[in-house]
N, C-alpha and C positions, 0 to 999 in steps of 0.2 A: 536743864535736861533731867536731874533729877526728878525733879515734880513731874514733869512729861509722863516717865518709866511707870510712875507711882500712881498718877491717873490711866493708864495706858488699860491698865486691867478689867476695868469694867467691860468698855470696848469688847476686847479682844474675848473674853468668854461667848460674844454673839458672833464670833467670827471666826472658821481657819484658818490657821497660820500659813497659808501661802503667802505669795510675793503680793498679790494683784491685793491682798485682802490686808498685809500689812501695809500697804500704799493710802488704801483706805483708809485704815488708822490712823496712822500719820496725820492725813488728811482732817479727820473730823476732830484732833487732837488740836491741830491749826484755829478751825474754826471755833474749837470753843472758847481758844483763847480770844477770837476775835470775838465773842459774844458777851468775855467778859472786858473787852475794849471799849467797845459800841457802847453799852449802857454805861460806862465812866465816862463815855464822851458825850452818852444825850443828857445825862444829868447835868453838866458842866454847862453844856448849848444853856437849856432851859434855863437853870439856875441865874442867868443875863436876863431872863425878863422877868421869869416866875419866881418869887418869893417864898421858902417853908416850900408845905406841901408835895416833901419826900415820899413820904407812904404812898399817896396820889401820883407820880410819877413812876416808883416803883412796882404798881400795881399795872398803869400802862405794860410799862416794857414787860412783864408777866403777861400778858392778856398777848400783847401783841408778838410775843417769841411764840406764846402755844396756839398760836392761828385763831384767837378767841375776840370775842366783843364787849365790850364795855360797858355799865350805866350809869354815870356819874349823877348823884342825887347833889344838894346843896343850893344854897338861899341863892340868890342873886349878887351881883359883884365879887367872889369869889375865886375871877379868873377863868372859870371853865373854859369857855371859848380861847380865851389868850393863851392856855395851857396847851391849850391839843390844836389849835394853828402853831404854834411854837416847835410841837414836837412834829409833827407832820413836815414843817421848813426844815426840820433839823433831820430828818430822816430821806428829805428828798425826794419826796412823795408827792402825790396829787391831793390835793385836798380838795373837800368841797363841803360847803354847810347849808342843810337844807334849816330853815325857819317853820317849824310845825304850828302850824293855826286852824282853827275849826273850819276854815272851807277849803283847804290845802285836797288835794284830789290826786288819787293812785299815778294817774300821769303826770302828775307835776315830781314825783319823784322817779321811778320809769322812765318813762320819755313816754313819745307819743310819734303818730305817722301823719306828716304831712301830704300835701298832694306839690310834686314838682312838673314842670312842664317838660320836656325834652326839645328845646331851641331846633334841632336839626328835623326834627322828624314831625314837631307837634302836638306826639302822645305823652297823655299824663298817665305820670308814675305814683306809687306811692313810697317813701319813704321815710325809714326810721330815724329820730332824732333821740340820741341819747339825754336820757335825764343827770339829773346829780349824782345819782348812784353810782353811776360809772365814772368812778374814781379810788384813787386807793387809799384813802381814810375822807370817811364819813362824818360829819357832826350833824350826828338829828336834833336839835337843837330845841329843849319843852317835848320832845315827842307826846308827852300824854297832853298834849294841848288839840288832838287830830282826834277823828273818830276810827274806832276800830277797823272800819274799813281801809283807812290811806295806812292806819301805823301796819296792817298786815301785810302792805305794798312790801315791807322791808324783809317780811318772813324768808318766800324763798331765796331773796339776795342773800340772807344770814346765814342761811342753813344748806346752801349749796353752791355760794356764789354764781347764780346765771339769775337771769330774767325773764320773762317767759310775754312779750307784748304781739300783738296780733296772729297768733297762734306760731311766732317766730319764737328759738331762746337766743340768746346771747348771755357768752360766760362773759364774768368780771376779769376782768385783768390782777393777778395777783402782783405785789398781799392786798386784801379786801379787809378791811378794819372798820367796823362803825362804832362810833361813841356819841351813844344818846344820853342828853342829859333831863333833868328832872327838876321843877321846884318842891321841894317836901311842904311849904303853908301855905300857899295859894292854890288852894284845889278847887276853886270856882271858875266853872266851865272848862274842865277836865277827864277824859274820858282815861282812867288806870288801864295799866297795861295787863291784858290777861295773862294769866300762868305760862300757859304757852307760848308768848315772846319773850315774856320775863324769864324761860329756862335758856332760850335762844342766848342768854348775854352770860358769858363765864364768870365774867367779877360783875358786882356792884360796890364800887368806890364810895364812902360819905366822905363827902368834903367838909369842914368844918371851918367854924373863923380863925383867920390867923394868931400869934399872938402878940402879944401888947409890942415886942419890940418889933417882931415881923410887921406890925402894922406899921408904925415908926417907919423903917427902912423904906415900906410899899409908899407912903405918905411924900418920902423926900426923892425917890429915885424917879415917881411917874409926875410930877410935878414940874420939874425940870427941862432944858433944852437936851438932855442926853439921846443919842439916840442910838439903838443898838443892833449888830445884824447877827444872826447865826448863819453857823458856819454847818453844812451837808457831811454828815455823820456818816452815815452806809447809803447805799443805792439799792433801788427798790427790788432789783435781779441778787445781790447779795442779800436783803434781810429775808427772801423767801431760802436762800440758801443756810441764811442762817436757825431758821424756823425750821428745815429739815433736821439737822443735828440736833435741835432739842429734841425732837420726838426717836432721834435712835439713843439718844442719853437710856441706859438701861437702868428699871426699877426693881428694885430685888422684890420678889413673891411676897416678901414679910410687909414691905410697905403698901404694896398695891390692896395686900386687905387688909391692913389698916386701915385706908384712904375708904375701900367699900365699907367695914366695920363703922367707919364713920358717918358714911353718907346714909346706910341705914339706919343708921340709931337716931336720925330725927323723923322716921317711921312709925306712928303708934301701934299700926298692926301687926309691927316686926316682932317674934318671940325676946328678943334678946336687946331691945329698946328699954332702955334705963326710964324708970317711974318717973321722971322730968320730962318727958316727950310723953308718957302716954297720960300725963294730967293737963300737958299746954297745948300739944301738938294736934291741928287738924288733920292736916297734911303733910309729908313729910317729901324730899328730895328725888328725886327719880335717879337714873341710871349715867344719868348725862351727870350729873353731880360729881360721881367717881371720878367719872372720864377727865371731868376737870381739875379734880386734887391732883390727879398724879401729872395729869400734865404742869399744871401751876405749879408744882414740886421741883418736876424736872426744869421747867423755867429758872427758878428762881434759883434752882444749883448750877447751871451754866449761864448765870448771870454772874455768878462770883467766882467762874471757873472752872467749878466744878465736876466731875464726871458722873457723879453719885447724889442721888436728892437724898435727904435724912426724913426721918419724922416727923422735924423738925418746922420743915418745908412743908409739912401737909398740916401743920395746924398754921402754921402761918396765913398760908392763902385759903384756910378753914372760912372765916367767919364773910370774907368778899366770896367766896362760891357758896355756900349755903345758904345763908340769912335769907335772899329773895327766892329764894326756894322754898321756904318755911312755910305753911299759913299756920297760926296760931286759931285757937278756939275763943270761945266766951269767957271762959275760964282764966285765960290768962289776961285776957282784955279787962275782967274786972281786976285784978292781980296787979295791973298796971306794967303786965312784962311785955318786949317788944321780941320777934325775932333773932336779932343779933344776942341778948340777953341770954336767952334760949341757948343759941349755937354758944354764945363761950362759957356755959357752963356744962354743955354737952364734953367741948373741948379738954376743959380740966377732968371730966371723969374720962375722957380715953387715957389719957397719961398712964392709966391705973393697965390699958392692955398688953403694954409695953413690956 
């Protein structure tokens, strides 16, 4: 009860003290403990198939507490796929994987309209057939393997969950979650994602190789007759409940420009962009950048219960919301610097505005 009283504060500064508004409280004091439930119990599910790859995990349940999307980069056999069907089973969710290939077509993710006959009467109708899209988490699976025309199929589903097919819309059914994944070495016969779908995705994850003993454990457990099932974590009407309370989590004014202070300082045209951006930096993060620090902030402090994100929390999910936001110059390309290079050294000079 203590801790309760002790988190209770943040809350309650956006609230009157009436009855109906301490009920409220109460209420979302509940839920955050559930929030920090739910991710100690989808780490545990997961954990039964997926090996390592915590930060990748943690990065999910961030993404998918702040209503955001995903772009998981990384070699091939890494799990991608086994990762987020796992977590998708363990969430209770609708899953669906679309397979992105150069002749993959706008309506094969969409849907499309058939012609049906009507048996009593003989008149033909036309109607709509839902695609893959219509479901509650997505894996695009290679997306940059389509051309810019199908990978755009996904824009408005991203950016406003509806669809828009034969001058009909149809909303998604919440929560709506895509996680497109990426090869980083085999870039033949690949069409990159522009800027513009690339701000559409809140983190970019790199997935990396295991290590020597994770590999060991991955070697002796998938080898075997074991078989394992996960067990349904939250329900798809609670995790959009639970995504409500992360966005009333309130951010004190000091961190929210932090979080902008940051996201412009990989701006070369900004007056107040540190000499590290205006020697590497083409381009720099837009407005949506922000919007996703503090949200990633507040995620990841009502991931551990919290009612208050720190700073802490915004350099954290720093270098997954900026990096694919960056473009680098010439300059840094002969340099041999990368993006993410870039952001975590941006990172260490904010420390300095604290």
């Amino acid at each position: 009860m203590g801790n309760r009283a002790r988190r209770s504060t943040p809350f309650m500064r956006e609230r009157m003290s009436t009855a109906q508004d301490a009920a409220v409280q109460d209420r979302d004091l509940e839920l955050l403990d559930r929030v920090a439930a739910v991710s100690a119990a989808l780490r545990t599910e997961v954990e039964k198939k997926v090996v390592g790859q915590h930060h990748i995990v943690d990065g999910l349940l961030t993404a998918l507490l702040a209503n955001g999307h995903v772009l998981l980069v990384g070699v091939p056999g890494l799990a991608k796929t086994l990762l987020i069907s796992t977590v998708a089973e363990a969430l209770d969710l609708d899953f669906s994987r679309i397979q992105f290939t150069p002749d993959l077509m706008p309506t094969d993710i969409t849907g499309t309209e058939v012609i049906e006959e009507d048996r009593t009467t003989g008149k033909r109708v036309f109607r709509f057939v839902k695609g893959p899209v219509f479901a509650n988490i997505v894996l695009a699976d290679e997306i940059n393997r389509t051309p810019p025309k199908t990978q755009a199929a996904l824009l408005q589903a991203m950016q406003e969950r509806m669809v828009t097919a034969a001058g009909q819309s149809y909303r998604l059914d919440a929560p709506f979650f895509v996680l497109a994944t990426q090869n980083p070495i085999d870039q033949e016969g690949t069409y990159p994602l522009p800027e513009a779908q690339l701000d559409r995705f809140m983190l970019e994850l790199q997935i990396g190789y295991p290590t020597r003993d994770e590999e060991v454990e991955i070697a002796m457990t998938t080898t075997g007759s074991r078989t394992v099932s996960i067990g349904s974590v939250v329900s798809a009407a609670e995790l959009v409940e639970l995504q409500g309370v992360v966005r009333r989590v309130p951010a004190a004014p000091s961190l929210v420009e932090y979080a902008v202070r940051l996201a412009r300082a990989t701006r070369p045209d900004d007056a107040e962009s540190p000499a590290l951006t205006k020697k590497y930096v083409a381009w720099g993060a837009g407005p949506r950048a922000s919007q996703y620090l503090v949200l990633g902030a507040k995620a990841r402090a009502a991931m551990r219960g919290d009612a208050t994100p720190s700073w802490e929390d915004v350099r954290a999910v720093a270098p997954a919301v900026l990096a694919h936001r960056v473009v680098l110059n010439f300059e840094a390309e002969a340099d041999g610097r990368v993006p993410r290079d870039v952001v975590a050294e941006l990172i260490e000079v904010s420390r300095a505005w604290i």
